[in-house]
MIDRENKOL-564275 format. One record per residue: x, y, z of N, C-alpha, C in turn; residue number from 1; residue in one letter. Coordinates in steps of 0.001 Angstrom, whole numbers, plus 500000, padded with zeros to 6 digits. Layout:
<numis>
X, Y, Z, X, Y, Z, X, Y, Z, NUM, A;
...
</numis>
This chain:
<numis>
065905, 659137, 080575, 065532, 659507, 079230, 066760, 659464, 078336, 1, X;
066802, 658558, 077276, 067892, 658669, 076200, 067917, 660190, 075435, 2, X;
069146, 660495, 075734, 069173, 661789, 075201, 068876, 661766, 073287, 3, X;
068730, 662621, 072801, 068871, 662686, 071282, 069800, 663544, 070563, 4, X;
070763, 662443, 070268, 072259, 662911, 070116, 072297, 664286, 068621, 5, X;
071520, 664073, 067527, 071182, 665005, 066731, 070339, 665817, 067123, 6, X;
069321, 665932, 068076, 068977, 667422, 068394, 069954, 668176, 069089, 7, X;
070470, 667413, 069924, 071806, 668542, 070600, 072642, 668911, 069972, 8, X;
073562, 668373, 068933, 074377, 668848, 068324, 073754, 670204, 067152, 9, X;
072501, 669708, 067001, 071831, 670651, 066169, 071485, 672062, 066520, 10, X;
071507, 671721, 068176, 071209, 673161, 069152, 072291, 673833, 069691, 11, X;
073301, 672777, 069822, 074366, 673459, 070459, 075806, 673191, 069353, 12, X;
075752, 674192, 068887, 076960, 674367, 067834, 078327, 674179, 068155, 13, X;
079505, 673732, 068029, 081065, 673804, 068586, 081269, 674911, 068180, 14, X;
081369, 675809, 067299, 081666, 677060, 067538, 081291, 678183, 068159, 15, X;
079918, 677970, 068337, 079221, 678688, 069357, 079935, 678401, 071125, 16, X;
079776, 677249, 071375, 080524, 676634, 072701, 082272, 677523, 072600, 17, X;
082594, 677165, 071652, 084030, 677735, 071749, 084192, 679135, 071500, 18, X;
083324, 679995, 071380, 083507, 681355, 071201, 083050, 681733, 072679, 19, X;
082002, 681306, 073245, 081466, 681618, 074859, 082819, 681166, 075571, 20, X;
083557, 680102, 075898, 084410, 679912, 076167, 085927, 680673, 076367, 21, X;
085824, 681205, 075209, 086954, 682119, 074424, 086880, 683584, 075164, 22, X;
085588, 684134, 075485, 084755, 684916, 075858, 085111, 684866, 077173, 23, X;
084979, 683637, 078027, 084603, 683611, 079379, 086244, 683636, 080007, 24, X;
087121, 682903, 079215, 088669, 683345, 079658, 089352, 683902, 079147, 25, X;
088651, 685058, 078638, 089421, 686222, 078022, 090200, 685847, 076867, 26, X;
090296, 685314, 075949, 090661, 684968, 074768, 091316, 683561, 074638, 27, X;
091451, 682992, 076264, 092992, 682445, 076469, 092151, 680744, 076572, 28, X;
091245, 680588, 075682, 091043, 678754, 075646, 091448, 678561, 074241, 29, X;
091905, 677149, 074752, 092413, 676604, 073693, 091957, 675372, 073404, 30, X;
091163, 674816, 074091, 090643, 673287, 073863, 089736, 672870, 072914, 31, X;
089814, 671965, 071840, 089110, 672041, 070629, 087773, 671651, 071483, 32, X;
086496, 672133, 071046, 085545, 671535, 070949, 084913, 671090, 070285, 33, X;
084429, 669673, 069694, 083531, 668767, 068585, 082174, 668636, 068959, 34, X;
081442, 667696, 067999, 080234, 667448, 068549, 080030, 666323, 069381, 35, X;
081247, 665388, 069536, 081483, 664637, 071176, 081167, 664577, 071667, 36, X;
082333, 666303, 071976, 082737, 667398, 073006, 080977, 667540, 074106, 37, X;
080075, 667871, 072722, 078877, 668748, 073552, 078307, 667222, 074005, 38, X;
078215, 666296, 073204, 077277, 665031, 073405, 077744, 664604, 074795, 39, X;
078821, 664519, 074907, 079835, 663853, 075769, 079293, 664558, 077550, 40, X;
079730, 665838, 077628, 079443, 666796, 078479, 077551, 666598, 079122, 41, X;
077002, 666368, 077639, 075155, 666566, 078076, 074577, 665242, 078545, 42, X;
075075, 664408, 077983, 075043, 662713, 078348, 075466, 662787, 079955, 43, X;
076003, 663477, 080463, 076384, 663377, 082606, 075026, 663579, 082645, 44, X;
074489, 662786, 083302, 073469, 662564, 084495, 073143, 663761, 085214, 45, X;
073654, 664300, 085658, 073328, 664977, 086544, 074053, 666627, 086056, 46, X;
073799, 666907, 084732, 074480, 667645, 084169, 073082, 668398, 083560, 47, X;
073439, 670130, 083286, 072031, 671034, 083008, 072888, 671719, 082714, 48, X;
072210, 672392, 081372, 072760, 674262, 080632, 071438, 674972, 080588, 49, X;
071544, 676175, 081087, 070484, 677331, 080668, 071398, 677619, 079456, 50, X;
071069, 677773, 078162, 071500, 678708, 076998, 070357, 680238, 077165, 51, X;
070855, 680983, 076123, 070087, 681953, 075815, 070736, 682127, 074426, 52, X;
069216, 682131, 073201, 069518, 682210, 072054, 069147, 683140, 071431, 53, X;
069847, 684351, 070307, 069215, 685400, 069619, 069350, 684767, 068059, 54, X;
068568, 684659, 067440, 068916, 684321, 065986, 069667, 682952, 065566, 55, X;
069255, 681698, 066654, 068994, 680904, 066191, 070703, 680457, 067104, 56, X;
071283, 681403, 067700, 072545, 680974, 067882, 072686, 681293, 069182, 57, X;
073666, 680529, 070288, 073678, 680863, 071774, 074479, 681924, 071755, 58, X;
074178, 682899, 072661, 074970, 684258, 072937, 075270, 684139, 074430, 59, X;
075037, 683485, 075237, 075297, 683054, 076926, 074756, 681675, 077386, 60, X;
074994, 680857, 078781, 074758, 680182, 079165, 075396, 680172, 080501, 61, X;
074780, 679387, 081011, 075305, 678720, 082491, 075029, 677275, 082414, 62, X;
076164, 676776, 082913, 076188, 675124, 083283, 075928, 675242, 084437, 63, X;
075177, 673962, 085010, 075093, 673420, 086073, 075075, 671838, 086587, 64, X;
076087, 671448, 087538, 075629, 670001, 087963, 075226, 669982, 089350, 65, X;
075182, 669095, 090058, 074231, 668730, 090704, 075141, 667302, 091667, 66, X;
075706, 667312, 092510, 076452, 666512, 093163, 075119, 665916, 095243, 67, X;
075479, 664847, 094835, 074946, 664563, 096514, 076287, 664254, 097421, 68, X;
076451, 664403, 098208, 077065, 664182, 099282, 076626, 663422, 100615, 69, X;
077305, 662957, 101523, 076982, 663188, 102924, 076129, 663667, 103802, 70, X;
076932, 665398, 103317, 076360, 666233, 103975, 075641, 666736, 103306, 71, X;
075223, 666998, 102415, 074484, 667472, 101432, 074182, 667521, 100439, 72, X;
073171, 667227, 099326, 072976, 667538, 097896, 072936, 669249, 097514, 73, X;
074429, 669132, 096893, 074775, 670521, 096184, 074834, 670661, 094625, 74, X;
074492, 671705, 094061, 074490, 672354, 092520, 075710, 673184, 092767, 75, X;
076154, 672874, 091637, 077062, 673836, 091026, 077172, 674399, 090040, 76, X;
077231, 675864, 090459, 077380, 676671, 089140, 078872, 676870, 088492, 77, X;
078981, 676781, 087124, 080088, 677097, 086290, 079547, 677519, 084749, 78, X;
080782, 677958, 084097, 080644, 678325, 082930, 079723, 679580, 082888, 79, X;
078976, 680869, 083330, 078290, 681856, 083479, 078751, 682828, 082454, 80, X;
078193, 682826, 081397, 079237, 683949, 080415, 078399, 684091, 079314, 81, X;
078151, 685322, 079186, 077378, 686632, 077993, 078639, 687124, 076998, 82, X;
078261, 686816, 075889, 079046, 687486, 074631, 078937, 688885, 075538, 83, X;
080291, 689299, 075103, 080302, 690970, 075181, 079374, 691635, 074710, 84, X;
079148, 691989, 073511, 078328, 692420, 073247, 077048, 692843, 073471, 85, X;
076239, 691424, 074155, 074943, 691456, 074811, 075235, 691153, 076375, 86, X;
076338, 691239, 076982, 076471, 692054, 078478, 075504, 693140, 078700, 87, X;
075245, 692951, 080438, 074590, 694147, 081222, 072872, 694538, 080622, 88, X;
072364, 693233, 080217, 071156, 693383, 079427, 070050, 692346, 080459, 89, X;
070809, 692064, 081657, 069946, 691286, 082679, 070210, 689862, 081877, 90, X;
070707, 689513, 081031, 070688, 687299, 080268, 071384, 686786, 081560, 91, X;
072997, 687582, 082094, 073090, 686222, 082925, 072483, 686183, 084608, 92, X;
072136, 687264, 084663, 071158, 687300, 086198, 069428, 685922, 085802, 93, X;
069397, 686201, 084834, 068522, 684976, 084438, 068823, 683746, 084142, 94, X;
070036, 683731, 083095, 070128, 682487, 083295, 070275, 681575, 084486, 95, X;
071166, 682183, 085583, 071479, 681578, 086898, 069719, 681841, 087356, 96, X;
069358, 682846, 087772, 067926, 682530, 088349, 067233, 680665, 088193, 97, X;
067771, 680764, 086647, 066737, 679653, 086303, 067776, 678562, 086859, 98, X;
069000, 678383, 086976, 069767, 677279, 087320, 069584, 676864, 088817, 99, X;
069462, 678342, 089451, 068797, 678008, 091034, 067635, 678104, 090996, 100, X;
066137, 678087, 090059, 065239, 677453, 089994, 065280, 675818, 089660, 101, X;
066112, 675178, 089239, 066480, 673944, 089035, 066783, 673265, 090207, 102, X;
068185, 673845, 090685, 068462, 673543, 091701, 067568, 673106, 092855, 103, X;
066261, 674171, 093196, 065240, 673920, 094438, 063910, 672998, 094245, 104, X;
064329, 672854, 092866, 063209, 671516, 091626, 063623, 670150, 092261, 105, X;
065207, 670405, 092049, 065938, 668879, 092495, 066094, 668887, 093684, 106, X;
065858, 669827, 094950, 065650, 669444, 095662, 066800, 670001, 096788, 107, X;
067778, 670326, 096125, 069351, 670801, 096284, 069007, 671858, 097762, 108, X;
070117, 671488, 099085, 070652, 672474, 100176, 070778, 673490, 099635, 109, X;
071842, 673507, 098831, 072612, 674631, 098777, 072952, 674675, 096767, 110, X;
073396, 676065, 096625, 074115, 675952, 095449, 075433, 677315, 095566, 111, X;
076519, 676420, 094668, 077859, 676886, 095133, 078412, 677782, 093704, 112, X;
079348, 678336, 093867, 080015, 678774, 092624, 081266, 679232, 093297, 113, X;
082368, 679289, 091971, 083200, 680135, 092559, 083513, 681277, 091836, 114, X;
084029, 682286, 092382, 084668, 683607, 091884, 085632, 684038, 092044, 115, X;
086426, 684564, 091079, 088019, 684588, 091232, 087798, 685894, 092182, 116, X;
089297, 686231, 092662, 089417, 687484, 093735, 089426, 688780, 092864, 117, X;
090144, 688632, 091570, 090111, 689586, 090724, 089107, 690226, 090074, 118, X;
088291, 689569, 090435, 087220, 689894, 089593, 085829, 690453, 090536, 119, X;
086053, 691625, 091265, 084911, 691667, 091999, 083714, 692266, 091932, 120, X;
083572, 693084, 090308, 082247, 693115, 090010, 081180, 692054, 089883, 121, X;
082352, 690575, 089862, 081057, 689614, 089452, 081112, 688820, 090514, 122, X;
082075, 689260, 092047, 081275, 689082, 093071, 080092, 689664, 093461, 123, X;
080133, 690676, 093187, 078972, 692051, 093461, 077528, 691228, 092698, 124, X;
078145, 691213, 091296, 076867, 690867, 090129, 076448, 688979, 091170, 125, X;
076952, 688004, 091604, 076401, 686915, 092759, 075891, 687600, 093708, 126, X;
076254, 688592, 094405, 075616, 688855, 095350, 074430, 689657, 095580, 127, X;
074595, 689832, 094820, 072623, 690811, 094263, 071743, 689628, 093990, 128, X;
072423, 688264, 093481, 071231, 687512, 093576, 071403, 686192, 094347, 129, X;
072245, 686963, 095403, 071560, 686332, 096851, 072507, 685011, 097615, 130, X;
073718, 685424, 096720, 074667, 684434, 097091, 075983, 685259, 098368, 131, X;
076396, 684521, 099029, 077215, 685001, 099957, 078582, 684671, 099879, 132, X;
079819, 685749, 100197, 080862, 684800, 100272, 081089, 684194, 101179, 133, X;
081949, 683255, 101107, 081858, 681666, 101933, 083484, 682258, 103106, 134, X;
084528, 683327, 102315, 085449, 683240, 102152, 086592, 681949, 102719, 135, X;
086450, 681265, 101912, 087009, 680048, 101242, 088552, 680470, 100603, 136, X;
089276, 679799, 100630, 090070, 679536, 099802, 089870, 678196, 098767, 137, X;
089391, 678587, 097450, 088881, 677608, 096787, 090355, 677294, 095734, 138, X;
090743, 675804, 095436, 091712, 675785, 095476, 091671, 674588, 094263, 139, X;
092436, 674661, 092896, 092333, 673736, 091996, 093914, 673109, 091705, 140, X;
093916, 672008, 091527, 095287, 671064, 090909, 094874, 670721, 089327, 141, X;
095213, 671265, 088325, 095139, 671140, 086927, 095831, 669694, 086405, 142, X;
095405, 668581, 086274, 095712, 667295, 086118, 096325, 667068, 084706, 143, X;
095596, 667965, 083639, 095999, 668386, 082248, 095283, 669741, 081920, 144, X;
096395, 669997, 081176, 096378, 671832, 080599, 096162, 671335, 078855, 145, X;
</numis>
């Protein structure tokens, strides 16, 4: 399906994207986002956002893609993040619900995420809905900052 490059930009705002962002690493992003940015990102194939909108504007979301392998066709969760404000109101236990309702649509083994060590209420907040730790050492090389 050809995406429709003016309804998305129309739905998904760059400042909206960059304030969730801003939100999700604690003040500390810096990467401009345009309307490209969102076209660019929604145009992957195998690429899905749950938003959640109050007043016409996103206040949370979860990304998800969707990788096959070998060994397995896996989803991945990233990006999981509620404006402060409307935290602890049940949006992101739903939004993910619906991303691993996607996930078992497409057909997907498994679905993965990661969670920093510091942060272990929102291991707690994955594991209430049903995710396990792997304990992994999950491990990134930053190619550009």
């Amino acid at each position: 399906m050809k995406l429709n490059k003016k309804l998305i930009i129309g739905l998904v705002k760059p400042e909206a994207i960059k304030e969730l962002m801003s939100s999700l690493f604690s003040g500390k992003f810096s990467k401009e986002i345009g309307p490209k940015n969102i076209y660019d990102v929604f145009k992957q194939k195998n690429y899905y956002m749950f938003p959640e909108y109050l007043d016409g504007k996103i206040i949370a979301m979860t990304s998800m893609y969707v990788m096959e392998l070998f060994s397995r066709k896996m989803a991945v969760i990233e990006e999981v993040v509620t404006l402060e404000e409307h935290r602890n109101k049940g949006i992101g236990s739903k939004l993910v619900e619906m991303a691993i309702a996607k996930a078992k649509e497409l057909e997907c083994d498994c679905v993965e995420l990661n969670v920093r060590q510091d942060k272990p209420d929102v291991s707690r907040f994955y594991e209430g809905l049903g995710f396990k730790d792997r304990s992994n050492n999950a491990m990134r090389l930053w190619l550009k900052k």
